[in-house]
N, C-alpha and C positions, 0 to 999 in steps of 0.2 A: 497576765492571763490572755487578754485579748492579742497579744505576736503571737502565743503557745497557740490557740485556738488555728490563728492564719498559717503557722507554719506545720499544724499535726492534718489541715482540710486539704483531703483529694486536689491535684488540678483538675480544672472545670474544663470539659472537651465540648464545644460547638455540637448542638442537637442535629443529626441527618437527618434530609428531608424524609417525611414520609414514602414520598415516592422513591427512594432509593435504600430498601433494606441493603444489609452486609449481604456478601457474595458466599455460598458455602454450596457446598456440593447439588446440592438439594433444588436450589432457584439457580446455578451457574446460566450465565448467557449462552445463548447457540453459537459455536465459533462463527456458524455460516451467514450471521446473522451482521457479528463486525465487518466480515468481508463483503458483503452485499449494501454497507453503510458506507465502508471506503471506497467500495467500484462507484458508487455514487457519486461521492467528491472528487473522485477521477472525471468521469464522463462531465462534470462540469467545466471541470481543471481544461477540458479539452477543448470545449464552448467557446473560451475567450483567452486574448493576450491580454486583457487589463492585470496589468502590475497590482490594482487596488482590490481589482474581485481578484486576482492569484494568490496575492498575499491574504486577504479576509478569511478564503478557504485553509491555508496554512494553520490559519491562527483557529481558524474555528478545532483540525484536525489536532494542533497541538493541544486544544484545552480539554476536548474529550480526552485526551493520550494523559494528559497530566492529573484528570479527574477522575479516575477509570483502569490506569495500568494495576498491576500487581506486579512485587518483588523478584518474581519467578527472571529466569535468564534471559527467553525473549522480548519481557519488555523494556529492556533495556537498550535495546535496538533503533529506537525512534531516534536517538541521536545523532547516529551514525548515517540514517537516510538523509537525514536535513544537510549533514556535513556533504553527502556524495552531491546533494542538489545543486549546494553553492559549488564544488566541482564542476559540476556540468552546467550550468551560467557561465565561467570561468572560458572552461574549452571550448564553448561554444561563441562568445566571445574575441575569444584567440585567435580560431580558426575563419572566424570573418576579419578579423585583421590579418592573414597571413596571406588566405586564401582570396579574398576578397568576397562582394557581395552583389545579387544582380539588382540590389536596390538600389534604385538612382539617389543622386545627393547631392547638394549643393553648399553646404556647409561643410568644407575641405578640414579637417583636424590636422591631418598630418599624412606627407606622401614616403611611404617606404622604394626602397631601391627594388626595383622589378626586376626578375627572372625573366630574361626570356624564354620561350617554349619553343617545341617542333610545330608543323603546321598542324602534324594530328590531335594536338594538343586544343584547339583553339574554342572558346568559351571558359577554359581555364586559365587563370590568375595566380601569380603568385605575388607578393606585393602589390605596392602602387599606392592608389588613393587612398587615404583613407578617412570618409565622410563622417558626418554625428548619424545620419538618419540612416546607416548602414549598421554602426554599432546599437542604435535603440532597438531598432530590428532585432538583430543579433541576442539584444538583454531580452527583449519581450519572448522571443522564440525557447531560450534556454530557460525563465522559468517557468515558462509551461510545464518543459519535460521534466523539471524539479517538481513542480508540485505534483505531476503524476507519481513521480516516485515518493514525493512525500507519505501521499495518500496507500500507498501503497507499506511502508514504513509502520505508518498507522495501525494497519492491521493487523502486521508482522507483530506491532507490539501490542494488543488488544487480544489476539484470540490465541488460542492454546492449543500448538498444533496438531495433539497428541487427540484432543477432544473434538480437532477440525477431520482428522482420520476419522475414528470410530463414527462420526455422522454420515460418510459415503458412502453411496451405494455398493454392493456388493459385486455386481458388476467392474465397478471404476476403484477396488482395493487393491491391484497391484499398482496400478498408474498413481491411485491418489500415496500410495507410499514413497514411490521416489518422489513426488510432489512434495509431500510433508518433509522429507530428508533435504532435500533442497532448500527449503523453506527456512529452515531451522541453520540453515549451516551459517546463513550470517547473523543471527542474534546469539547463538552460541560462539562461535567465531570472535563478535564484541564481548562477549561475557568473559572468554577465556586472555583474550590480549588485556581485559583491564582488570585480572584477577592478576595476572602477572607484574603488568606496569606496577600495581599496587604491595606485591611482594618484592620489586627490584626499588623501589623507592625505602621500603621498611630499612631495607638491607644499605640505604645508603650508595647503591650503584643507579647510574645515569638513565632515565626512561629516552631521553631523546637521542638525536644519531643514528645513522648505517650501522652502526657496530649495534645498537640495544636492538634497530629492529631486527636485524637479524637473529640475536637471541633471544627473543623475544617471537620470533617468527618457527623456528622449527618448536620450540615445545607447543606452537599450537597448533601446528601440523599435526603432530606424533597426537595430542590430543582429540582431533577428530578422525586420524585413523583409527584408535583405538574407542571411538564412540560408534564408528560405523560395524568394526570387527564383534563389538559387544550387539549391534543389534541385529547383526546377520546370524549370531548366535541366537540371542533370543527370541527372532522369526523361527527359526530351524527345530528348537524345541518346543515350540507350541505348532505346531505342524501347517507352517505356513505354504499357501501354493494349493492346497488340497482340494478340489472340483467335485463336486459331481455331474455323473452322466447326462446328459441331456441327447434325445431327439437331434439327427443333421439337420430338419428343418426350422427349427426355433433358434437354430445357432444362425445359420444363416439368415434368415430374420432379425435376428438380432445385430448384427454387424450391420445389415442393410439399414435399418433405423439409426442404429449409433452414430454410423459412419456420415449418412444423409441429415440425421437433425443436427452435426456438429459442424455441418459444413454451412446449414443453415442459419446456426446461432454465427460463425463466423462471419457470414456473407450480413448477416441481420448488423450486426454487432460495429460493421466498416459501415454501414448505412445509417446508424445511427451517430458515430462521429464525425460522419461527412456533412456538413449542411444541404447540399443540395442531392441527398439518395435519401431525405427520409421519409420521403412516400412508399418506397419499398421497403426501408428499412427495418421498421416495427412489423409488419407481418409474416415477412422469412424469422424475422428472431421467434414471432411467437408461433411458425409455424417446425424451427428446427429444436427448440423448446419441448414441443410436445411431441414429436417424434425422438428425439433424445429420450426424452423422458421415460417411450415404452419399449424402447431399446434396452437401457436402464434396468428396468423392470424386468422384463424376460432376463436379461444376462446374468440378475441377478438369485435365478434360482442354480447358477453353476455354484454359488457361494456355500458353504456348507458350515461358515462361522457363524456365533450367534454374538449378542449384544449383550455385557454387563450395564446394566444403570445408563439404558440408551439416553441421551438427550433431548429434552422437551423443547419444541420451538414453542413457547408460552407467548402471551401479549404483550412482556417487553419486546421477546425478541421482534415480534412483527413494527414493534413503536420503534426499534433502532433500524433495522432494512425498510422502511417506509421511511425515514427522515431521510435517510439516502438517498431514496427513490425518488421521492419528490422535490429536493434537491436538483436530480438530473433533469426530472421533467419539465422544472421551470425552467433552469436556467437553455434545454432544449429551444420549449417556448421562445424567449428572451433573444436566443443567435438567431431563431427565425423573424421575428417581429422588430426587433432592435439589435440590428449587428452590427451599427456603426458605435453604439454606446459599449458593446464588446468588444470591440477591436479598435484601439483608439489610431489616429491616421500618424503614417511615419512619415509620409512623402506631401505636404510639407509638415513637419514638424507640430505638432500639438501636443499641449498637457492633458494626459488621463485624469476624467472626473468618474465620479464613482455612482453608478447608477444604482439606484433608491431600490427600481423593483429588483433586481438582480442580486444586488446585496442582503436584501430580508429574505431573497429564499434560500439565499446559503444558509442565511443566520438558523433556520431549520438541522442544519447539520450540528447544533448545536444539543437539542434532545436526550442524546444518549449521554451526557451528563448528566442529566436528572434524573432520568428512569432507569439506565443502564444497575443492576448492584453494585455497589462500590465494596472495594477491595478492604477487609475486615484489618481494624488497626490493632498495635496492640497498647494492648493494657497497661497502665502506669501504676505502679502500687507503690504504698510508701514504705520505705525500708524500713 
């Protein structure tokens, strides 16, 4: 009686926090709300070379990614960024061993056979030295620009391109469409190469080799023409493109805003990754911000579409774009106040120690696994 009873009772599934009902149409997150969590993690990513705080941010991106994705095709994507990162560590790497580096070094590793150059050539290297404190350099450099991409991965697989469209302004829906289509072409892209690998391996034929990827490469060609042919189609019967009249002088107004508050968030936006422009940098962002914004607004009475089941920014979503945000501002803070505990020294040689405040305000990016809804499981019943 007692095995009959253990083997007829349900499996017992872990109770969700409170804080994290299931995800359903209804409470779904604001796309715009992951990507304003991940530009986050970015502009810190940007802050420092610590290998320690670079990697902390990885790991913090990976755990929301892994507590938080859904089944859907883009999120499947997150692995493929992490792959391209360790790429570009790799080439970046390479290219200071090939190219050389203007970082001085005194710990010789190994001397390649040098190119000579023409005279016009001169400050460029091809071989020669090759130092330790030219390659740390080289590693600290390249995973910056991985973790940028990570962070950016992140988002590719967190938010739902289709629900990050419908959130735009009406003004920025043709832009934000090729935006979206672009967005989408490499989680689709991974989706389709590992629907294949996964039917050529069924089949008993080879995933790896020149020869698999190549057949492996045109059906997924053919398969994103015919995803682009299918929605050029389905813009074209819902009467995509269609304006209404407006007023010359609100058009021109409008441009004049858009065009000015975009150049401002720009101009803001390099002032704020620069450490020494960020006395100007925060007031053009928030000055090209709110000029954008009623650019934005006028443009958007040319729009004549309307919204099914718009999307709510509720108080998760401000709890996941605040953990980002505050994220950036600290670790901001941090490159101003302590930028030697950010940038640890190449020249002479030092080990990276991982700084306390800088590290607990990443750990902030941590949040949107708890609050964010999590992705509805399913059901186990017994046969």
């Amino acid at each position: 009686m007692r095995w009959a009873r253990t083997a007829n009772a349900r499996p017992r599934h872990p109770r969700r926090p409170r804080l994290a009902p299931e995800a359903s149409r209804s409470n779904a997150l604001h796309a715009g709300a992951w990507w304003l969590w991940a530009l986050g993690l970015a502009v810190a990513a940007s802050r420092t070379t610590n290998p320690l705080l670079l990697g902390l941010i990885v790991g913090v991106a990976g755990y929301v990614v892994a507590a938080r994705r859904t089944d859907a095709p883009w999120a499947r994507s997150y692995g493929a960024f992490v792959k391209l990162g360790l790429v570009v560590i790799a080439v970046r790497v390479l290219f200071s061993v090939v190219l050389g580096s203007p970082i001085p070094g005194t710990h010789t590793l190994l001397t390649l056979p040098e190119v000579p150059l023409p005279d016009w050539a001169k400050g460029i290297r091809v071989g020669g030295r090759v130092s330790a404190e030219q390659l740390v350099f080289a590693l600290y450099d390249g995973a910056k620009l991985a973790t940028l991409l990570i962070c950016v991965g992140a988002a590719n697989a967190l938010a739902n391109p289709a629900r990050l469209l419908k959130s735009l302004p009406g003004a920025l829906y043709e832009a934000g469409v090729a935006v979206v289509v672009a967005m989408t072409f490499a989680p689709n892209m991974v989706a389709d190469v590992v629907r294949l690998r996964t039917a050529r391996r069924l089949r008993g034929r080879p995933t790896g080799g020149i020869k698999a990827l190549v057949q492996i490469g045109l059906p997924v060609l053919e398969g994103a023409l015919e995803r682009s042919v299918a929605v050029a189609a389905s813009m074209d019967a819902r009467g995509y493109g269609r304006t209404a009249q407006v007023p010359p002088a609100v058009r021109h107004t409008t441009t004049a805003l858009t065009l000015g508050g975009l150049l401002g968030v720009c101009v803001g936006s390099y002032g704020l990754l620069d450490p020494t422009s960020v006395a100007y940098g925060v007031p053009l962002l928030v000055a090209g911000l709110a000029a954008a914004a009623g650019g934005l607004w006028l443009g958007g009475r040319r729009s004549v579409r309307t919204r099914y089941r718009p999307d709510r920014w509720g108080p998760r979503a401000w709890l996941v774009a605040g953990s980002g945000a505050a994220v950036a501002a600290l670790m901001i803070r941090a490159s101003v106040y302590a930028p030697e505990a950010l940038h640890p020294g190449v020249v002479p040689l030092t080990a990276p120690t991982l700084p306390l405040w800088p590290a607990a305000s990443i750990l902030i990016g941590l949040l949107p696994a708890f609050v964010a809804p999590a992705a509805a499981q399913p059901s186990q019943e017994n046969p």
